[in-house]
MOPAC internal coordinates of N, CA, C and O (Angstrom, degrees):
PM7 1SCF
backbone

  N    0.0000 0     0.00 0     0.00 0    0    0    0
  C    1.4491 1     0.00 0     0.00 0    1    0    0
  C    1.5210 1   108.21 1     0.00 0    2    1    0
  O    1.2310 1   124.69 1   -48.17 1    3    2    1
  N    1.3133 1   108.59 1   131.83 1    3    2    1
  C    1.4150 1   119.77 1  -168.08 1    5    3    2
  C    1.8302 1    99.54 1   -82.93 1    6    5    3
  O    1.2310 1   114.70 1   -49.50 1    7    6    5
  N    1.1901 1   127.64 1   130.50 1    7    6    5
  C    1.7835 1   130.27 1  -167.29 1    9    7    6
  C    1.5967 1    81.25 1   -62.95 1   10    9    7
  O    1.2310 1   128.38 1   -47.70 1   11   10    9
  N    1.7481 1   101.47 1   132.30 1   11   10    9
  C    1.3436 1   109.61 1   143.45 1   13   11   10
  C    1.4815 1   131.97 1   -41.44 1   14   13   11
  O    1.2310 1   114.84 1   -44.86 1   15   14   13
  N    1.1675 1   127.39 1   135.14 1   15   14   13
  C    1.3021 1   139.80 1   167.32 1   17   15   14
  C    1.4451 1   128.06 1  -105.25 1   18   17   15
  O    1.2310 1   122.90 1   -32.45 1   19   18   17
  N    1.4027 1   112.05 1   147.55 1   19   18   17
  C    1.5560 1    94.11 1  -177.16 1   21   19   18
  C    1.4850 1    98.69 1  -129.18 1   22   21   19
  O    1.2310 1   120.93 1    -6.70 1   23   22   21
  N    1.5859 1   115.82 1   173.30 1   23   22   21
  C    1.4360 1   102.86 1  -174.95 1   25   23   22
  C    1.5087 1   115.29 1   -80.20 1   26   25   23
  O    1.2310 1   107.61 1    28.36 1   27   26   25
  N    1.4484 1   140.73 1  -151.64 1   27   26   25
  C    1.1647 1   120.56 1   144.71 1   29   27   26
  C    1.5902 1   125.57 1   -68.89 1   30   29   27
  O    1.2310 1   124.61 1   140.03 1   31   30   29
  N    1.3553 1   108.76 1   -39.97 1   31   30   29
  C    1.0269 1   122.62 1  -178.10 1   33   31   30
  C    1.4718 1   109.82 1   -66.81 1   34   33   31
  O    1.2310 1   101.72 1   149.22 1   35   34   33
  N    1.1712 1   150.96 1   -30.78 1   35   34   33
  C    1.3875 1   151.09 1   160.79 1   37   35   34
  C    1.4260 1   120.52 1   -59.54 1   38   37   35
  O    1.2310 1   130.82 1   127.20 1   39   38   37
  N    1.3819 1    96.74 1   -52.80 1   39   38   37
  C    1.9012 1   108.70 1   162.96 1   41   39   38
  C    1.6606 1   100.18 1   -45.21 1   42   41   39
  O    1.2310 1   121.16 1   115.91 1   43   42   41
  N    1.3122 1   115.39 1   -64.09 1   43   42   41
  C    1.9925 1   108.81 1  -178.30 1   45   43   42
  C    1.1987 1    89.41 1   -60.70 1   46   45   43
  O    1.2310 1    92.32 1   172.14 1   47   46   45
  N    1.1771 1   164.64 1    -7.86 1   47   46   45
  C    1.3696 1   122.01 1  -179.85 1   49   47   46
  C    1.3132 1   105.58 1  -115.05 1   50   49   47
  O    1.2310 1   113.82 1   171.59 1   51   50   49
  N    1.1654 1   129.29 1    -8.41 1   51   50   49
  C    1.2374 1   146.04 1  -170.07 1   53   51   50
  C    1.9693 1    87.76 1   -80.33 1   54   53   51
  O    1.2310 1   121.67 1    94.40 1   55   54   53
  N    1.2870 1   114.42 1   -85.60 1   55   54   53
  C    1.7685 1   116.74 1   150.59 1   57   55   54
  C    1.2767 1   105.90 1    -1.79 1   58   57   55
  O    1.2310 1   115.64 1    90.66 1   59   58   57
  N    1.3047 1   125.88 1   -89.34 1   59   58   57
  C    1.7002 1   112.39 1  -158.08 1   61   59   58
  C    1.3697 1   102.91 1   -99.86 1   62   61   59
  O    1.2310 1   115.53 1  -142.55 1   63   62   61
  N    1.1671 1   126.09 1    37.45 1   63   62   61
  C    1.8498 1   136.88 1   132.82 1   65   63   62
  C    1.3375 1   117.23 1   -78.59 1   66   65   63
  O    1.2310 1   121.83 1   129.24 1   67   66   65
  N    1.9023 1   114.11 1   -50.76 1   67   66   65
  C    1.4351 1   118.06 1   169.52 1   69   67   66
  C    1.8247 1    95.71 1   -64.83 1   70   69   67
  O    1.2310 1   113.63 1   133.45 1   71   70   69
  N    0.9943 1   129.65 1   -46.55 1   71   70   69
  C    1.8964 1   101.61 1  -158.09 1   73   71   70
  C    1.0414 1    88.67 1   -79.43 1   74   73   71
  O    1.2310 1   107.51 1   117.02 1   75   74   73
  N    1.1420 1   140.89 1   -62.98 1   75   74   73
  C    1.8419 1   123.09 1  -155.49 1   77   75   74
  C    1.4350 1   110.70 1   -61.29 1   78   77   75
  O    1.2310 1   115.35 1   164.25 1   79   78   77
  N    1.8767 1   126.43 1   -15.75 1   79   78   77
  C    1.0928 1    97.36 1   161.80 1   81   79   78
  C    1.7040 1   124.72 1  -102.66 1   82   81   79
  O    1.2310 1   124.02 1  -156.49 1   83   82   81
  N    1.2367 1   109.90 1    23.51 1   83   82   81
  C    1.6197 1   108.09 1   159.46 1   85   83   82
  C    1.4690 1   115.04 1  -112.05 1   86   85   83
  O    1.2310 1   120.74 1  -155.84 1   87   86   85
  N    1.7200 1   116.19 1    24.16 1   87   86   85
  C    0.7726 1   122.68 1   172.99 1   89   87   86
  C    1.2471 1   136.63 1   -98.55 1   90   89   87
  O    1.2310 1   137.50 1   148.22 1   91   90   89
  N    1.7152 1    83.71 1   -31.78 1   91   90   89
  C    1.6530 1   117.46 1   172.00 1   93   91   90
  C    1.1788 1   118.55 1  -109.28 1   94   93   91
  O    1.2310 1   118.98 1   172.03 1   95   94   93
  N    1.3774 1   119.55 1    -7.97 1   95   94   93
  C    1.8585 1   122.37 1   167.88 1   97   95   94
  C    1.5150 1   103.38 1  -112.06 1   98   97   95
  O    1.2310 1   119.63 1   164.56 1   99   98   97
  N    1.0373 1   118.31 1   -15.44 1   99   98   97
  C    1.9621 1   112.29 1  -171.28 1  101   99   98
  C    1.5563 1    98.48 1  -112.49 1  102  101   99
  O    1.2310 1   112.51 1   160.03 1  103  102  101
  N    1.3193 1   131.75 1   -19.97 1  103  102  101
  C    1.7316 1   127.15 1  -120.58 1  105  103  102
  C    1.1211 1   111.30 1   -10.35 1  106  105  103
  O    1.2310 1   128.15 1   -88.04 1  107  106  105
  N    1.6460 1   101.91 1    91.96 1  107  106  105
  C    1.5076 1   117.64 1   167.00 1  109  107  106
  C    1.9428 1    80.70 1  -129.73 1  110  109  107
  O    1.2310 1   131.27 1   -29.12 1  111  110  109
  N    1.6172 1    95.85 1   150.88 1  111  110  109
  C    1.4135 1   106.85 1   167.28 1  113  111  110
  C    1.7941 1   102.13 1  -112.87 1  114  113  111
  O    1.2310 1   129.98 1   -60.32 1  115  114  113
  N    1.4916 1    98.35 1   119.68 1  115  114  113
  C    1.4227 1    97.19 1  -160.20 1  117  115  114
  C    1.9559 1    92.95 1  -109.90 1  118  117  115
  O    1.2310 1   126.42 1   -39.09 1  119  118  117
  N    1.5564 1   105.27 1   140.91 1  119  118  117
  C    1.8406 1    98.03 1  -170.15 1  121  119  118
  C    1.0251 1   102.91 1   -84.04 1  122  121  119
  O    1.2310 1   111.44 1    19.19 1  123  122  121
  N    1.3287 1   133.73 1  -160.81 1  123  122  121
  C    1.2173 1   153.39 1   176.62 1  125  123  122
  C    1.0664 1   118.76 1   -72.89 1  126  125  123
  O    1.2310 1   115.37 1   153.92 1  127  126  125
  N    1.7999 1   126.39 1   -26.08 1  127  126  125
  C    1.5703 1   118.46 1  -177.03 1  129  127  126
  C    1.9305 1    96.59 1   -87.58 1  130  129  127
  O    1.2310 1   127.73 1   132.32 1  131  130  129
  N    1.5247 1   102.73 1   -47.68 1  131  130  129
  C    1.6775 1    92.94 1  -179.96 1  133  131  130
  C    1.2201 1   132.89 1   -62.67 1  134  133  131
  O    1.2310 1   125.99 1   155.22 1  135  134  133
  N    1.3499 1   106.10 1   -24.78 1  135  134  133
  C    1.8320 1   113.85 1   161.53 1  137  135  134
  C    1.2990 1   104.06 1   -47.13 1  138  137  135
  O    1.2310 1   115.96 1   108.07 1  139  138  137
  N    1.8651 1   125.27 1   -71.93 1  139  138  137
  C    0.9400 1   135.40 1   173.54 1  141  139  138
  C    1.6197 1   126.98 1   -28.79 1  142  141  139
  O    1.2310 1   127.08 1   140.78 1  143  142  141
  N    1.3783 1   103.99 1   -39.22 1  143  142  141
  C    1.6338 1   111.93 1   176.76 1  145  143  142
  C    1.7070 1   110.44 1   -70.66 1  146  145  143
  O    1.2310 1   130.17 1   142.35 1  147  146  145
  N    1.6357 1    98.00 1   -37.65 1  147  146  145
  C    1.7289 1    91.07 1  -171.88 1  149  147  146
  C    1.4755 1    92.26 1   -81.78 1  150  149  147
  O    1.2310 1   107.43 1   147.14 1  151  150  149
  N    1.3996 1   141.04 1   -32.86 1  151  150  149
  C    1.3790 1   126.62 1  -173.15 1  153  151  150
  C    1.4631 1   113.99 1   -56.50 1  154  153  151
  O    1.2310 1   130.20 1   134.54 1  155  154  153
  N    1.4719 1    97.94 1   -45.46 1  155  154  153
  C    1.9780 1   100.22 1   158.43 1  157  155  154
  C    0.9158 1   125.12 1   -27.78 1  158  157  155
  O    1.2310 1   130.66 1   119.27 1  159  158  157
  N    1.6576 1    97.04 1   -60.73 1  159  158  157
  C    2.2196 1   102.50 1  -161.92 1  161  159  158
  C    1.4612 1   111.53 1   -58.13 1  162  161  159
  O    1.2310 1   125.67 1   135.03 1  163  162  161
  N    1.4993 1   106.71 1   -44.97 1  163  162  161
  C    1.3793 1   130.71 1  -175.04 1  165  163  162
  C    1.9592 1    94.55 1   -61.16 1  166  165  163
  O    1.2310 1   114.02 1    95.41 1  167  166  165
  N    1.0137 1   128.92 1   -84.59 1  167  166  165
  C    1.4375 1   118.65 1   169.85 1  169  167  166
  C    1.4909 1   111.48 1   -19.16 1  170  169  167
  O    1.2310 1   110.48 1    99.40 1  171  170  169
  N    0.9976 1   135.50 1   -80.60 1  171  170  169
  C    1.2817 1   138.09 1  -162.29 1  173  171  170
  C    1.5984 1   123.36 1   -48.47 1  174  173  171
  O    1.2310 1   136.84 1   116.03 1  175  174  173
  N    1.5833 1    85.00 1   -63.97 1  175  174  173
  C    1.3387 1   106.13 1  -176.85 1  177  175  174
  C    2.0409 1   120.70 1   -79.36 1  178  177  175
  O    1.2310 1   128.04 1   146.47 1  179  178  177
  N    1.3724 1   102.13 1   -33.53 1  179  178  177
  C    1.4153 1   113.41 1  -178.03 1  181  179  178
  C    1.8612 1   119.74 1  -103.40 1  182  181  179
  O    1.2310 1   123.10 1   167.90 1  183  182  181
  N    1.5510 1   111.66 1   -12.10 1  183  182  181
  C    1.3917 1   114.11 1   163.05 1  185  183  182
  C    1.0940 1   134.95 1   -75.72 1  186  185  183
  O    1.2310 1   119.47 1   168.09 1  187  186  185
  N    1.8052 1   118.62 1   -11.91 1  187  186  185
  C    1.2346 1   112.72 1  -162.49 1  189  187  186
  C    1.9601 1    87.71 1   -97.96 1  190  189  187
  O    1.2310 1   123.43 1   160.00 1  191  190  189
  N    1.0953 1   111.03 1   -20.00 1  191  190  189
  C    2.0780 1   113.41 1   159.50 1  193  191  190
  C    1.1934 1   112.71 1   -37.20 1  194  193  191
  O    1.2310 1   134.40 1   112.68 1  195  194  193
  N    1.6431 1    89.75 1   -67.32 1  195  194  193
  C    1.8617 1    99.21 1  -155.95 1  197  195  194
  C    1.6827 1   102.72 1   -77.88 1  198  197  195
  O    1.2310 1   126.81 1   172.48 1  199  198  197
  N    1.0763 1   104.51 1    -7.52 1  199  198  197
  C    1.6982 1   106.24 1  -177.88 1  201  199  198
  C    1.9553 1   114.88 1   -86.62 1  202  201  199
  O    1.2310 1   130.18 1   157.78 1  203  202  201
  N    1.2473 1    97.98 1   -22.22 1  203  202  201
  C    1.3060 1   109.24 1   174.60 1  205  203  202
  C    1.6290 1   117.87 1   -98.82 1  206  205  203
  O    1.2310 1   128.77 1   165.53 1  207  206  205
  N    1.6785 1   100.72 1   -14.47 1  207  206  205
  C    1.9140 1    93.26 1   174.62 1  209  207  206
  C    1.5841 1    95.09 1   -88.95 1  210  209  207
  O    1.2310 1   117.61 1   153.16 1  211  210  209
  N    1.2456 1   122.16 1   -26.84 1  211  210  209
  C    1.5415 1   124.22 1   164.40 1  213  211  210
  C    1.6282 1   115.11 1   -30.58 1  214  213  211
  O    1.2310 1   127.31 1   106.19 1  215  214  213
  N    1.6582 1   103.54 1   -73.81 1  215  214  213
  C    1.4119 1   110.42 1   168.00 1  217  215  214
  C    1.6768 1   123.88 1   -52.63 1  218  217  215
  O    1.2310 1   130.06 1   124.34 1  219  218  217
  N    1.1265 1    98.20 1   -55.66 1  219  218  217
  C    1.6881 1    89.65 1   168.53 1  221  219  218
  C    1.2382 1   131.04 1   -36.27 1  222  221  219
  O    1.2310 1   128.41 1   123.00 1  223  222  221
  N    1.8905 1   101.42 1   -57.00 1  223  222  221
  C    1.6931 1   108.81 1   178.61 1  225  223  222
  C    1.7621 1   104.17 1   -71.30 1  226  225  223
  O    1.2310 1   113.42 1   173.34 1  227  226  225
  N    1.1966 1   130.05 1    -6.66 1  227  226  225
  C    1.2037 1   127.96 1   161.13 1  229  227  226
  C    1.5221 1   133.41 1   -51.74 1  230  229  227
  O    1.2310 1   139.90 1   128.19 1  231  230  229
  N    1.6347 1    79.00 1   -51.81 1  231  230  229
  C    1.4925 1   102.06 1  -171.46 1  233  231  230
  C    1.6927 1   116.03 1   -91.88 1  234  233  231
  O    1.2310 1   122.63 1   176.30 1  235  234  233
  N    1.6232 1   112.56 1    -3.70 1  235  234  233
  C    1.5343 1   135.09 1   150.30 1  237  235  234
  C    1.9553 1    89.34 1   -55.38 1  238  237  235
  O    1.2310 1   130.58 1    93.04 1  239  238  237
  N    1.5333 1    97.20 1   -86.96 1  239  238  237
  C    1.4559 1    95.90 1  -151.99 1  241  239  238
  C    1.2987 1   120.45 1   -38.33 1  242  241  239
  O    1.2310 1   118.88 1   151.38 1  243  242  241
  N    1.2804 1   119.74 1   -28.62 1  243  242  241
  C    1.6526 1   137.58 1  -160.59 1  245  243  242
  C    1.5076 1    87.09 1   -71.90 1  246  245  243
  O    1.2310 1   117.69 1    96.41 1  247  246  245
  N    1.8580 1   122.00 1   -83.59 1  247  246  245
  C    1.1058 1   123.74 1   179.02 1  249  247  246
  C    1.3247 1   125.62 1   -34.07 1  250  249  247
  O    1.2310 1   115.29 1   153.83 1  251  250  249
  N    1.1624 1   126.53 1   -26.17 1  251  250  249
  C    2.0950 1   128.50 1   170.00 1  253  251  250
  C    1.4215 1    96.60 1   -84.99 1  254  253  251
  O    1.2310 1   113.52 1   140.71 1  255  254  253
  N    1.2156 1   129.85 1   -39.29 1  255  254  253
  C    1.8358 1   116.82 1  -169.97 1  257  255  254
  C    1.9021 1    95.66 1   -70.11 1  258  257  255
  O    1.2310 1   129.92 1   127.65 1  259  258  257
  N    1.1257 1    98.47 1   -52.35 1  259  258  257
  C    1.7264 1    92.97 1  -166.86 1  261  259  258
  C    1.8494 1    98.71 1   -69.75 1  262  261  259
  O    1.2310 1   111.14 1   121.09 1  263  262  261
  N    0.9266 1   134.29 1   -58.91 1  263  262  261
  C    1.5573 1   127.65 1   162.33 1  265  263  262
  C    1.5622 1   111.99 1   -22.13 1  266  265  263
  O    1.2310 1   116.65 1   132.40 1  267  266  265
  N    1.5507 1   123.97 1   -47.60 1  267  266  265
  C    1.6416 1   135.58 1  -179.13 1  269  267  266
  C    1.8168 1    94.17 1   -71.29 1  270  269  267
  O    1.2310 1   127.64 1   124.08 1  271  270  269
  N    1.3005 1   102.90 1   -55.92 1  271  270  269
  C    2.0852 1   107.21 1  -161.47 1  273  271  270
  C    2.2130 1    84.36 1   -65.59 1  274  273  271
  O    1.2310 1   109.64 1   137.61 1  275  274  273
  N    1.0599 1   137.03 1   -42.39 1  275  274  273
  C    1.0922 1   144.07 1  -174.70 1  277  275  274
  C    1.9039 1   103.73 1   -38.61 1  278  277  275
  O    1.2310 1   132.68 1   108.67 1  279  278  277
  N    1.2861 1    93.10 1   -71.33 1  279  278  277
  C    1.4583 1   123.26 1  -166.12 1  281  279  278
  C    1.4980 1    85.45 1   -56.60 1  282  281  279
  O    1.2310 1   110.53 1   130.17 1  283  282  281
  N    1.3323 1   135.40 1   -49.83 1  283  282  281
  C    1.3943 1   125.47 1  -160.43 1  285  283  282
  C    1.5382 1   112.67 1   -80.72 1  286  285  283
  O    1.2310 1   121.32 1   154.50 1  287  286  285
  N    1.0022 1   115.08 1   -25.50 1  287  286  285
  C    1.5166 1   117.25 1  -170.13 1  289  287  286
  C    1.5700 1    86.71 1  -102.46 1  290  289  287
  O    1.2310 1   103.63 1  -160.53 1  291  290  289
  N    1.3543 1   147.73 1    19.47 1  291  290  289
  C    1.2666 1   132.68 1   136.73 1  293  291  290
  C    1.5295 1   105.46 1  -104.98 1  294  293  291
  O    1.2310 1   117.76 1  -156.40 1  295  294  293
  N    0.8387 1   121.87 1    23.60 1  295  294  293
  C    1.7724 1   127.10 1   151.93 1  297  295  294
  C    1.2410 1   118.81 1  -107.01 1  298  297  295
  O    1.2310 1   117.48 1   165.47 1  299  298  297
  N    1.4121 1   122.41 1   -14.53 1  299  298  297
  C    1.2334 1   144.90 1   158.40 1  301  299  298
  C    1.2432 1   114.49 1   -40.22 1  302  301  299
  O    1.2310 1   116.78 1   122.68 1  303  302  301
  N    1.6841 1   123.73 1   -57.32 1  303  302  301
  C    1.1180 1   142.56 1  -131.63 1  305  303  302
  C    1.8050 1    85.72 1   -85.55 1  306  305  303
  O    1.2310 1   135.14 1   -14.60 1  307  306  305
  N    1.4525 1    88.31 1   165.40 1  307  306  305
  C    1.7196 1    99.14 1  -165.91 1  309  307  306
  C    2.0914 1    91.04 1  -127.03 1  310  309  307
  O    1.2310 1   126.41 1   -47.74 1  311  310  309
  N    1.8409 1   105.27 1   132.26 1  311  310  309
  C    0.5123 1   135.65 1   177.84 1  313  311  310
  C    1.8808 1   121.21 1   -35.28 1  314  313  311
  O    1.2310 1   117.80 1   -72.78 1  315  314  313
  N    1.3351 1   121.80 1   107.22 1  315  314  313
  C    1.6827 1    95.87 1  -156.95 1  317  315  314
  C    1.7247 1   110.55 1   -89.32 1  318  317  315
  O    1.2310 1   108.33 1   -46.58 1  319  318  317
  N    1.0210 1   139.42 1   133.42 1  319  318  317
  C    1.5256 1   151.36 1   172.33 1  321  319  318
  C    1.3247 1    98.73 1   -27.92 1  322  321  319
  O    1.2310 1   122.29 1   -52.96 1  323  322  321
  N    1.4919 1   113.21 1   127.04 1  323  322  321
  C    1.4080 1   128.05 1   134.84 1  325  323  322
  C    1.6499 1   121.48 1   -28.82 1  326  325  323
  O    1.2310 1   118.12 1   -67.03 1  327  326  325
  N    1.4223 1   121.18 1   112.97 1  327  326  325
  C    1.5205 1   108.16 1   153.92 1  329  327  326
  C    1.4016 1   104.79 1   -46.81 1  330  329  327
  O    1.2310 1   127.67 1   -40.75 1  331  330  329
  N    1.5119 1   102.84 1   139.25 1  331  330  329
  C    2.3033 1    98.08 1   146.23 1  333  331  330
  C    1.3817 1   108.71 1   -76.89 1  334  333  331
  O    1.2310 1   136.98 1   -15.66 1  335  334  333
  N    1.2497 1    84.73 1   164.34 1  335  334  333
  C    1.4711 1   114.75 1  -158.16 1  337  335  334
  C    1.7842 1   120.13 1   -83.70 1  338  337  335
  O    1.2310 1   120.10 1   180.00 1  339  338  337

């Protein structure tokens, strides 16, 4: 698995998502490098989770569409002739 990336612009918002909420749940005023450190930990340590229930629920949806496309192309199928008798 290739490390998630974020843009710059997601990283800043990702940043003042972590400070405003240890600002308003901890009142701690947290700067820009320690935001940055917990946005790390959380990358490192908590993406390679959410990146694999991703694939899982992927690999749910995949397995019900082809189970659904399954079911249809055996309704597809055309009725086969009687031998005579």
């Amino acid at each position: 698995m290739n490390a998630l990336k974020l843009t710059k612009e997601q990283q800043d918002e990702a940043i003042r998502t972590i400070q405003s909420y240890f600002e308003e749940e901890r009142g701690e005023e947290l700067g820009d490098l320690a935001a940055w450190g917990v946005l790390d930990l959380f990358m490192t340590q908590l993406a390679p989770y959410i990146y694999n229930q991703a694939l899982s629920d992927a690999r749910t949806t995949v397995n019900q569409r082809m189970a659904s496309m399954e079911e249809d192309l055996f309704a597809l199928e055309r009725k086969l002739p009687r031998p005579p008798r």
